[in-house]
PLY file of the C-alpha trace (Angstrom):
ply
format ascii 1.0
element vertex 295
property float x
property float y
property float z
element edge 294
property int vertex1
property int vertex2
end_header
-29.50 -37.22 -141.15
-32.95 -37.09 -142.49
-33.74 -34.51 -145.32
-36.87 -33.21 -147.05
-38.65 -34.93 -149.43
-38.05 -33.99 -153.12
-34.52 -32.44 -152.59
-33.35 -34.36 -154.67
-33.14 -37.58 -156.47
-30.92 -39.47 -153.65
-34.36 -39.49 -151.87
-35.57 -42.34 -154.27
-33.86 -44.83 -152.18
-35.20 -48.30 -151.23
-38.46 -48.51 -153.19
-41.47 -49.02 -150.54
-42.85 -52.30 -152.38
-41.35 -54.33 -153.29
-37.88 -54.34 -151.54
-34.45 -55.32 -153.30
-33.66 -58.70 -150.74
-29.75 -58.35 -149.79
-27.75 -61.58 -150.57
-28.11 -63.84 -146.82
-25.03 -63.96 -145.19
-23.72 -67.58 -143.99
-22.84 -66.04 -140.67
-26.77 -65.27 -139.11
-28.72 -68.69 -140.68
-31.71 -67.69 -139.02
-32.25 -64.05 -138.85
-33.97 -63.35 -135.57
-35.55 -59.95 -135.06
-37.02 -57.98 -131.63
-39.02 -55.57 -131.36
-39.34 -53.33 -128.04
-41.45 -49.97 -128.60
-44.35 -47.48 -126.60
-46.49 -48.38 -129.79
-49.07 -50.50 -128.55
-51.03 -52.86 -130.58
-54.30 -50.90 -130.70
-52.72 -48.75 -134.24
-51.18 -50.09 -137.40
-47.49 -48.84 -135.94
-45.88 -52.34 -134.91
-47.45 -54.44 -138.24
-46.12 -51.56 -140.63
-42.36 -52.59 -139.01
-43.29 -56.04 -139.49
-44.36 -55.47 -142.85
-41.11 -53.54 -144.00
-38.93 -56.08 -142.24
-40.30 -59.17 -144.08
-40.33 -57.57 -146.95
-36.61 -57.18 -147.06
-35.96 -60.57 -145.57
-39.03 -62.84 -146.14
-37.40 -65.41 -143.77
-37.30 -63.38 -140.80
-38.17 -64.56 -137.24
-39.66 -61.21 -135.71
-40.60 -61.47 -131.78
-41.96 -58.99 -130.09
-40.53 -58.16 -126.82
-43.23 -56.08 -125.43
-45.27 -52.83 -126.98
-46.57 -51.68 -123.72
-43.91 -49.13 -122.56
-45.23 -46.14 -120.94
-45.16 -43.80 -123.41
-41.93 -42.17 -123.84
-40.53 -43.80 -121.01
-37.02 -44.50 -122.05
-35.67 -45.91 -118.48
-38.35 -48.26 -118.46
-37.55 -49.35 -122.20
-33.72 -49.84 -121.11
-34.18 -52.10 -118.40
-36.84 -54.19 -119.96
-34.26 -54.93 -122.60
-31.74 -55.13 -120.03
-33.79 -57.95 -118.22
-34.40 -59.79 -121.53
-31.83 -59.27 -124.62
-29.67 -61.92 -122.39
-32.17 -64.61 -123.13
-31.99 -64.70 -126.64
-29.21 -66.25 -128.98
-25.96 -64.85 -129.86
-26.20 -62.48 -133.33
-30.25 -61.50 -132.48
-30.78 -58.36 -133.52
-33.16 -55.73 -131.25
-35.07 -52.94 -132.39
-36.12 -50.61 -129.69
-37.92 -47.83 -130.57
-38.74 -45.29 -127.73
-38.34 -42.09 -129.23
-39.42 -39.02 -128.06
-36.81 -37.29 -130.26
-38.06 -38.76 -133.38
-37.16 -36.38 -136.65
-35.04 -34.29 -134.96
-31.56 -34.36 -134.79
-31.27 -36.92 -132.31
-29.18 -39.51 -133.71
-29.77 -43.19 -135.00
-27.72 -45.72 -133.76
-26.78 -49.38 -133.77
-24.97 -51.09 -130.75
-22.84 -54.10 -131.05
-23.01 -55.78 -127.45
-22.94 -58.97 -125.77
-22.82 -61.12 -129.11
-26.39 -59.33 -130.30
-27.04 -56.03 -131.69
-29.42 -53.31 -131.54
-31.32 -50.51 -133.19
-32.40 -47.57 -132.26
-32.35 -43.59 -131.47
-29.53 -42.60 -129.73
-31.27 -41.13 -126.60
-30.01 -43.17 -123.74
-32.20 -46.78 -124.34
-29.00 -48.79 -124.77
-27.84 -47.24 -121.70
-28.02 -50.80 -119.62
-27.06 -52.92 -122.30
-23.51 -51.21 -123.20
-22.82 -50.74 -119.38
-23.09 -54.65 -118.95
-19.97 -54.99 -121.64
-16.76 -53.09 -122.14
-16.31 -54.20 -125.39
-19.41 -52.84 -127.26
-19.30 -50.90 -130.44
-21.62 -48.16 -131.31
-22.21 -47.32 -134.90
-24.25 -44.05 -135.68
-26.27 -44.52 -138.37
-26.46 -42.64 -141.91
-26.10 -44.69 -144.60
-29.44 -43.96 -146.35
-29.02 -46.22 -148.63
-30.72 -48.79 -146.28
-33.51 -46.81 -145.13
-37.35 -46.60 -146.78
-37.95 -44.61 -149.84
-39.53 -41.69 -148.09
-38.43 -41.15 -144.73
-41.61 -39.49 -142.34
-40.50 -37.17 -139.81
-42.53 -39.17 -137.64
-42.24 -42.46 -137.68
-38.65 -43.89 -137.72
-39.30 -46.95 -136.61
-40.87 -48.53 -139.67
-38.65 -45.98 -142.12
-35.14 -46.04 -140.59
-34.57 -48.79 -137.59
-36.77 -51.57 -139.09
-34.99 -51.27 -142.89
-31.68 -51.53 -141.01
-32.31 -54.37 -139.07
-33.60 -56.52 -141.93
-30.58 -55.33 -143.90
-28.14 -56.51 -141.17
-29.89 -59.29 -140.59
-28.98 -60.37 -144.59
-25.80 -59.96 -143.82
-24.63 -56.16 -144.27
-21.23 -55.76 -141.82
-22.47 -52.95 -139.22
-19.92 -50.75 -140.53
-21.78 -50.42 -143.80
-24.54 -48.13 -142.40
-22.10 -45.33 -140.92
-18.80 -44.79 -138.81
-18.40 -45.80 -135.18
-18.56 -43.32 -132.36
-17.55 -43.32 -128.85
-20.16 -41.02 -127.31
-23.71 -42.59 -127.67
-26.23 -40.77 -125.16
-25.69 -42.57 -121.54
-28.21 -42.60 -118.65
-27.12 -42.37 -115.22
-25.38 -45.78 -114.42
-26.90 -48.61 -112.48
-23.72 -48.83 -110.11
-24.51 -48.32 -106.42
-22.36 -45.43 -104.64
-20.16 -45.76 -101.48
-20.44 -43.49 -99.36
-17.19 -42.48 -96.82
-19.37 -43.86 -94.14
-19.46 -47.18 -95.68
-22.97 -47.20 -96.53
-24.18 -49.04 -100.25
-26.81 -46.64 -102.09
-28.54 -47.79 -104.98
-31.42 -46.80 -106.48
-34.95 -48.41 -107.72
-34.74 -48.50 -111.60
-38.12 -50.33 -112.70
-41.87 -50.84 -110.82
-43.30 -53.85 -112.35
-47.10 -54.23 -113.23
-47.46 -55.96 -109.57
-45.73 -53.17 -107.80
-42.52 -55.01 -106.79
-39.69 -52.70 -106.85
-36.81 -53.59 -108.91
-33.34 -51.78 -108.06
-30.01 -51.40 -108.72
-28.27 -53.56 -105.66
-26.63 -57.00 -106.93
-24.89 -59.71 -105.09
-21.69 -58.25 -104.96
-23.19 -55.42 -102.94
-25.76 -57.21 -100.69
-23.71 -60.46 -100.38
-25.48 -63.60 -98.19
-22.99 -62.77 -95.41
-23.90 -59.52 -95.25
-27.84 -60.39 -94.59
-26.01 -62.98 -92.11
-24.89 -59.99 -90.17
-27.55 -57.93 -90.04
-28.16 -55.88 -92.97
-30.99 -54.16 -93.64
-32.39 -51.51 -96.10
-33.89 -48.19 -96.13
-36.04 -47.17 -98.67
-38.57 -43.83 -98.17
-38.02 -43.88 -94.61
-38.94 -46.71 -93.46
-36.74 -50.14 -92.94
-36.55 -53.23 -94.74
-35.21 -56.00 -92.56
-36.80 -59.45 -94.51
-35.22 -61.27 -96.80
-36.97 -64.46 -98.81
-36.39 -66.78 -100.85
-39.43 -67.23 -102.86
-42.28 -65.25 -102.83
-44.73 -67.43 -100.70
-42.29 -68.10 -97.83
-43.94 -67.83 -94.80
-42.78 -65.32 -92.33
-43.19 -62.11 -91.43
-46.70 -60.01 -91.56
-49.07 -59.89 -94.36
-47.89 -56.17 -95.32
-44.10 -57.30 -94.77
-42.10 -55.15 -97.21
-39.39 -57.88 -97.69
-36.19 -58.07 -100.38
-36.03 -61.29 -102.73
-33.46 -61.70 -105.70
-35.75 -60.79 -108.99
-34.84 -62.78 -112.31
-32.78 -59.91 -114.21
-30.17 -59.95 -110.91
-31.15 -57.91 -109.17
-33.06 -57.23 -105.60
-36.67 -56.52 -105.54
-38.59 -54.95 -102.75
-42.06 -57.04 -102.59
-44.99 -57.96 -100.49
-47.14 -61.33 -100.69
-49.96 -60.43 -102.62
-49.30 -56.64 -102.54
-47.74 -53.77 -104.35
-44.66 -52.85 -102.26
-44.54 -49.53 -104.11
-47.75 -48.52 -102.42
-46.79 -49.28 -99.29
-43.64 -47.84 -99.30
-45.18 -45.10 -101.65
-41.76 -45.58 -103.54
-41.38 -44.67 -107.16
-37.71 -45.11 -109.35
-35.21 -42.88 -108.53
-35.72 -43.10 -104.98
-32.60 -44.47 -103.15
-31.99 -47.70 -101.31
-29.14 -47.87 -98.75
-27.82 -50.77 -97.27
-27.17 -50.59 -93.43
-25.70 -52.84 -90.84
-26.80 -52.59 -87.79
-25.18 -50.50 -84.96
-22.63 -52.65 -82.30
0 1
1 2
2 3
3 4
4 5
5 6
6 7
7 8
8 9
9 10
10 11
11 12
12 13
13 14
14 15
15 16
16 17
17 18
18 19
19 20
20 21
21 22
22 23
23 24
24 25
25 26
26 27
27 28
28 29
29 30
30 31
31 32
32 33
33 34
34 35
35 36
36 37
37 38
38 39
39 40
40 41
41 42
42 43
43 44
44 45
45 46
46 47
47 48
48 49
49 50
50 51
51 52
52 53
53 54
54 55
55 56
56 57
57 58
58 59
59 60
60 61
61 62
62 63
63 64
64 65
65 66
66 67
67 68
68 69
69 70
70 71
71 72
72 73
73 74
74 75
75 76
76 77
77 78
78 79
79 80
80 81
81 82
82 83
83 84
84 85
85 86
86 87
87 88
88 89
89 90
90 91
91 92
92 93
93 94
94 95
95 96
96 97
97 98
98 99
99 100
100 101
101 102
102 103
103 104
104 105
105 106
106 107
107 108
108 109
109 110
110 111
111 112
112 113
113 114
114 115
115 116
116 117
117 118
118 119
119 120
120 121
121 122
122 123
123 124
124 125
125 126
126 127
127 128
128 129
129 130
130 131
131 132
132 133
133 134
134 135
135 136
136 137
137 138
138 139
139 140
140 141
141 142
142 143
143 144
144 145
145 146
146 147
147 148
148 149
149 150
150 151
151 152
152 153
153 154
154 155
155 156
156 157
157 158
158 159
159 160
160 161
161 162
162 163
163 164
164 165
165 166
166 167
167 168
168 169
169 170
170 171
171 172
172 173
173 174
174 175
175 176
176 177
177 178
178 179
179 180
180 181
181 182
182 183
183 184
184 185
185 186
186 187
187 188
188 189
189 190
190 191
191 192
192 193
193 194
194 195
195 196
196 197
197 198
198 199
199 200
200 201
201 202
202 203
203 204
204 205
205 206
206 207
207 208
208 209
209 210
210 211
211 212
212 213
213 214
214 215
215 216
216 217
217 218
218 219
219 220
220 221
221 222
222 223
223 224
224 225
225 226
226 227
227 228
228 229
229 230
230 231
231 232
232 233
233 234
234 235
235 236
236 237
237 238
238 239
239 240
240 241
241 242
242 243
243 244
244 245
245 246
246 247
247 248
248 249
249 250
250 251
251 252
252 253
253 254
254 255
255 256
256 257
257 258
258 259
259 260
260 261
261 262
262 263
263 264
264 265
265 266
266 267
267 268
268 269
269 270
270 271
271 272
272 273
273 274
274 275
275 276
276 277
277 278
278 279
279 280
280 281
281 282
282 283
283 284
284 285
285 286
286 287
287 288
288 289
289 290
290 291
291 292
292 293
293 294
């Protein structure tokens, strides 16, 4: 996808400075741009996508999601744009750029989904996103024509992803920067198993910064009958029989692992003013089973 510099003259692209501005499509008035990376905002790697967005599309609207990944942590990149794509307005584009795989021949992608789009390497970050609708469209992306003048090896982001997105947000049809395919790189799915016992097992996909455990149960598996009756979780060993509301309900002890429906949908495991991954020394991955009690 990417070649050397200097072999020849279809290298001399998109000139760095200034950019050509593509003709605004009537479709996307306001041109409304994410960005999700592992950057940080301690080096010059978020402005510099900034900088080559707005200067392809001056009147850009560029948010930033967050740039405090973990570094290279691609699960925890899907699910934070999981938890928040859904809360912006139909035709926003996302850049997400958590790529261990930059320069190599991982490929570039862009993901039609849920009335937005998105940008990125094709290493499994879109995972979440193009589970949550059957009808998205993956595009793999080649059409150099849209990317920077010199392309580094190591920073795609800025060079590739951030070129694109300012391109389709002037109005370029997705189709224009390559073909669609139908097998973008998938993470394990956030569907809880049934096992022939009956038992629910999901999994914890995302620790937040106060420890609360985030996993992959919904209502339709842990239903408000079902706590009726009894049910109860195991996580690590030990049992999770509490269920609240809101965080400061009172009830229970002061260590009281207890489950409470988190904002993206799904159940957390959390204690009042503690980190229920310490005390349930958890981390993501680990399984969560739903049990009813015995008769």
């Amino acid at each position: 996808m990417t070649r050397r510099r200097g072999d020849n003259k279809s290298d001399r692209r998109v000139s760095a400075s200034p950019r050509p501005r593509v003709s605004s499509s009537p479709l996307r008035p306001v041109s409304l741009i994410t960005l999700l990376t592992d950057f940080g905002t301690s080096d010059y790697f978020v402005s510099a996508m900034k900088g080559v967005i707005l200067s392809i599309n001056p009147d850009a609207r560029v948010v930033d999601i967050t740039h405090e990944i973990p570094a290279q942590d691609i699960e925890a990149a899907a699910f934070n744009l999981l938890a928040a794509y859904s809360s912006f307005p139909s035709g926003t584009i996302h850049v997400a750029v958590v790529d261990p795989g930059v320069g190599s021949k991982r490929r570039a992608i862009l993901v039609e989904s849920g009335g937005q789009f998105f940008i990125g390497p094709d290493n499994g970050i879109f995972s979440y996103v193009c589970e949550s609708d059957p009808d998205t469209k993956v595009f793999e992306v080649t059409n150099n024509k849209y990317f920077s003048a010199s392309v580094s090896s190591t920073f795609h982001g800025r060079d590739v992803f951030a070129p694109v997105a300012a391109a389709l947000s002037n109005g370029i049809d997705p189709s224009e920067f390559g073909k669609k395919i139908t097998n973008p790189v998938l993470m394990a799915t956030l569907k809880p198993e049934k096992s022939r016992d009956g038992k629910v097992k999901g999994r914890i996909i995302h620790i937040d910064r106060f420890g609360n455990c985030v996993t992959s149960l919904t209502p339709c598996e842990l239903t408000e009958k079902t706590i009726t009756d009894g049910a109860y979780l195991v996580v690590n060993g030990t049992k999770v029989k509490s269920f609240r509301k809101f965080f400061s309900e009172q009830g229970g002890l002061g260590k009281e692992v207890f489950g409470i429906w988190g904002s993206a949908g799904f159940l957390e495991l959390a204690a009042k003013d503690k980190s229920a991954a310490k005390i349930l020394k958890a981390k993501r991955g680990q399984r969560v089973v739903i049990q009813m009690p015995e008769n």
